[in-house]
C-alpha positions in Angstrom: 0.0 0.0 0.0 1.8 3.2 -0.9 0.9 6.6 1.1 -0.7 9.4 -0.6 0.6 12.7 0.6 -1.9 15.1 1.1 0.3 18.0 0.0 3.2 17.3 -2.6 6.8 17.4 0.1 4.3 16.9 3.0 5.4 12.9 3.9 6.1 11.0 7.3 5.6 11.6 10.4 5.3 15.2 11.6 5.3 15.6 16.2 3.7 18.3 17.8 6.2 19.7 20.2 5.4 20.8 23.4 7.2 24.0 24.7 9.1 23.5 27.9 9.4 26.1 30.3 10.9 27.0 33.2 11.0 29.5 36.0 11.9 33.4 34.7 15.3 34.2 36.1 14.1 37.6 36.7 10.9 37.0 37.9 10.1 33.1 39.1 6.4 33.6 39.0 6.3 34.3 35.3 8.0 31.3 33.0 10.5 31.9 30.3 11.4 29.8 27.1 13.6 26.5 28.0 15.7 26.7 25.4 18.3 24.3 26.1 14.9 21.3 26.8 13.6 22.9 23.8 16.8 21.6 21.1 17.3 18.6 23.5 13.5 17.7 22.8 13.9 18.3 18.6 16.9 16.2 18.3 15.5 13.4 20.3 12.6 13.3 17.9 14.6 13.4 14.9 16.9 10.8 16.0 13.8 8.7 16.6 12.8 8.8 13.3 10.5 12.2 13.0 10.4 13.5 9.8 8.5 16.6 11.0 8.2 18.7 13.6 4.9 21.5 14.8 6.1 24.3 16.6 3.7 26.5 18.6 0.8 25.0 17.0 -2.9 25.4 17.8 -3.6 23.1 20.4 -0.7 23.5 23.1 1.1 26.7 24.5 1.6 29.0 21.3 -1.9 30.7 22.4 -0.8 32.1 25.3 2.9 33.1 24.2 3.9 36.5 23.3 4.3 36.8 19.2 8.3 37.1 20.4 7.9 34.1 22.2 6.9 32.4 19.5 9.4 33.7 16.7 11.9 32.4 19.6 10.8 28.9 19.9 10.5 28.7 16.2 14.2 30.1 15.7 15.1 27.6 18.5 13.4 24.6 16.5 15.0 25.3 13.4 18.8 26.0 14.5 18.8 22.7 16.4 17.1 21.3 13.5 19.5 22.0 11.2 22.9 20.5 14.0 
């Protein structure tokens, strides 16, 4: 049985990434980015097979993140993507 892609390039498996966080060093009641947990988490899935990876998407975190926050966690994907 051969699988259909539903967009041409769009193939595999694709993980929706959670965004870990931790306490703010300026301010522990407000979290900040893990950024370091953040490319730990992307390389595990790739080196488990993931051919795809969902930052900030609609169901998790992204909704209450700042639009910086969000450029940040997607920079972060991508450069430890691309180790």
């Amino acid at each position: 049985m051969s699988v259909q892609p539903i967009r041409p390039g769009f193939t595999g498996v694709f993980t929706a990434l959670v965004t870990p966080m931790r306490p703010s060093a300026s301010d522990g009641d407000v979290p900040e980015i893990d950024e370091a947990g953040l490319a730990a988490l992307v390389e595990a899935q790739l080196a488990g097979g993931v051919t795809g990876l969902v930052a900030c998407g609609t169901t998790g975190e992204a909704a209450t993140m700042s639009a910086a926050e969000q450029g940040r966690v997607i920079r972060v994907v991508v450069e430890a993507a691309r180790r």
